[in-house]
C-alpha positions in Angstrom: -10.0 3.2 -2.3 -12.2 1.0 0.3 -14.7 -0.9 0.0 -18.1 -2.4 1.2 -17.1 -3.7 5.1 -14.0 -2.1 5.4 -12.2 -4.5 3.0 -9.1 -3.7 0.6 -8.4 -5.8 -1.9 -5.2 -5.1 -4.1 -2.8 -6.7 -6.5 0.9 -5.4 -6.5 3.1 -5.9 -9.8 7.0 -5.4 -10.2 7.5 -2.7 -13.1 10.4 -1.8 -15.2 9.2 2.0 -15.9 7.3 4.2 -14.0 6.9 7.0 -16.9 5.6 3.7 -19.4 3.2 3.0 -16.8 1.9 6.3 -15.9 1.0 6.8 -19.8 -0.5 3.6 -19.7 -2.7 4.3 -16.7 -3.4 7.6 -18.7 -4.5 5.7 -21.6 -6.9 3.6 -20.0 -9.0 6.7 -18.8 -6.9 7.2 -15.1 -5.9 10.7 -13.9 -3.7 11.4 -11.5 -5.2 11.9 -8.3 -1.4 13.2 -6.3 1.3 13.4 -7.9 4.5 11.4 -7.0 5.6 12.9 -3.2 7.4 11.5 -0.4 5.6 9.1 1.7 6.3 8.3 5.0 5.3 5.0 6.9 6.0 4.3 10.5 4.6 0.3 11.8 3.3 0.5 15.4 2.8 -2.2 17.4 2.4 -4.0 21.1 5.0 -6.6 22.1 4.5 -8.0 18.5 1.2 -9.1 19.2 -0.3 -7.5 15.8 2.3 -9.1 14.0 1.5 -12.2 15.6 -2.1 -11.8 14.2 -1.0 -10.9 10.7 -2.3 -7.7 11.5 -0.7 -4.0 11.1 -1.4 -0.3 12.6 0.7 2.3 10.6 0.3 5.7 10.5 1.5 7.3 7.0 1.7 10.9 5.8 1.2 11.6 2.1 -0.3 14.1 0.1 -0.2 16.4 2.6 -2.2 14.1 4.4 -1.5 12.0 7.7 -4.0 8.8 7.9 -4.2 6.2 10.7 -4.9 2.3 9.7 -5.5 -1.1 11.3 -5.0 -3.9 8.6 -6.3 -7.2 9.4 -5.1 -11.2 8.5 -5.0 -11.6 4.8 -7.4 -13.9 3.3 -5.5 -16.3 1.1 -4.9 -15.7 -2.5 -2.5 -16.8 -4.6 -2.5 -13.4 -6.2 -4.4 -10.7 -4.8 -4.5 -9.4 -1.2 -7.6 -9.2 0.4 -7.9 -7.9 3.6 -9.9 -5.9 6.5 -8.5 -2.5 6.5 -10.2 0.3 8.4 -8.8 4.1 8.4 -9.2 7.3 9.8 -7.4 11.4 8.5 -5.3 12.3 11.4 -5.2 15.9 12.1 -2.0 15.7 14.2 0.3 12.6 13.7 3.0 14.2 16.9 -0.1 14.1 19.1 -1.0 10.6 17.8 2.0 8.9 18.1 2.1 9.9 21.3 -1.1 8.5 22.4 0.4 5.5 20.2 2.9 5.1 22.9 1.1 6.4 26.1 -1.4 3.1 24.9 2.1 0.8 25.0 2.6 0.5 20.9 5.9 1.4 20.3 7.1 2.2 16.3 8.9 -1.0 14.9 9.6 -0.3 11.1 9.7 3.1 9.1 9.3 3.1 5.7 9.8 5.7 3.2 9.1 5.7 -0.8 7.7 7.9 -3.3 4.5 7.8 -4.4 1.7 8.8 -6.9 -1.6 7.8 -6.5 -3.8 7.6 -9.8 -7.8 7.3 -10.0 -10.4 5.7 -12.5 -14.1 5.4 -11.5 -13.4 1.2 -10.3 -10.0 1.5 -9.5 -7.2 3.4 -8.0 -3.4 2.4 -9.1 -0.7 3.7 -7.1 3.1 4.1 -8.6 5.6 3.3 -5.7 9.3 3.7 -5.8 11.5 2.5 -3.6 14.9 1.1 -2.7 14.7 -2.3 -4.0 12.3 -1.4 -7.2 9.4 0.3 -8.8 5.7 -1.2 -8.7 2.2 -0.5 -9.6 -0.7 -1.3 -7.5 -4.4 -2.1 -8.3 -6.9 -1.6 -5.6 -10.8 -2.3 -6.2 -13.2 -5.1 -6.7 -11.2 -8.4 -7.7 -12.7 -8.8 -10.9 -11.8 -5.0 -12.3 -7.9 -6.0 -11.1 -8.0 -8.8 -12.8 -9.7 -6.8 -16.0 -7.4 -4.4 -15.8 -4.0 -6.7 -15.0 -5.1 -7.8 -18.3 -5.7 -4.1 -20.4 -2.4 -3.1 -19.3 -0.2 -6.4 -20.7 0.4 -6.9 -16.4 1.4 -10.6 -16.5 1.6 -13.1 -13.0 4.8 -13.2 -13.5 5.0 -9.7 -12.3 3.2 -10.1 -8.9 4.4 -9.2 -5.8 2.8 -11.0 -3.4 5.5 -9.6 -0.4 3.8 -6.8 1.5 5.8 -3.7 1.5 7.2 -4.1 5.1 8.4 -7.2 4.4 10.1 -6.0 1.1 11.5 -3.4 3.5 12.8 -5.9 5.8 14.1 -8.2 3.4 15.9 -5.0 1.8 17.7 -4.1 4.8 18.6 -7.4 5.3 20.7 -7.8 2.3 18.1 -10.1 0.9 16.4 -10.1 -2.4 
């Protein structure tokens, strides 16, 4: 879901049930915009130097869709993250990626989990699952997050404020 100027904003909680959650999202007027598929992630970068910038380029398939995006720095929050974020539907990710790497970006993390995407009229709410746990995400305007963080009995206790790469990493490393 993006926003006026290219912005995402987003709030990420750690969940103990995906099914609980999905009828809670239900009963709070979301319907389920794709249902939980495979999602694919590959991180593409240039001698680091959009890591450097807090910045990211990944191309992800989903959905039967493949979709291209630049992220840029976070703005600080202690809670939600707030960022640029500009993307493009990529007809052929093969052909991309290799444009990727005739450009010098080279693919530094993949990332697989499964994923269901769920839409309201302010929000959309994704359902992730992963290796190291199951979340729910909030994307839209700040103040309908925070409306809804509260609707669904979401505490800040339950925040993730670790972007999913670095849960990735952190997983692979053998580190909580």
């Amino acid at each position: 879901m993006k926003h006026e100027g290219h912005v995402e904003t987003e709030m990420k909680f750690r969940i103990p049930d995906l099914a609980a959650a999905a009828q809670a999202l239900a009963d709070r007027g979301f319907r389920e915009a794709v249902p939980a598929a495979e999602e694919a992630s590959v991180l593409w970068d240039r001698d680091g130097a959009l890591r450097e910038a807090g910045c990211a380029l990944r191309l992800r398939t989903h959905g039967g869709r493949s979709v291209l995006t630049w992220k840029g720095a976070r703005v600080e929050d202690p809670l939600l993250k707030i960022r640029p974020e500009i993307e493009t539907g990529v007809a052929d990710p093969r052909a991309l990626a290799g444009i990727l790497a005739a450009l010098g970006y080279a693919p530094w993390m993949d990332m697989t989990k499964r994923r269901a995407v769920w839409r309201r009229a302010d929000l959309e709410a994704c359902l992730d699952e992963t290796p190291f746990g199951t979340f729910l995400e909030l994307e839209g305007e700040a103040a309908a997050i925070r409306a809804e963080m509260a609707a669904l009995g979401l505490s800040e206790d339950m925040v993730e404020a670790r972007s999913y790469p670095a849960l990735f990493q952190a997983f692979r490393e053998g580190r909580p």
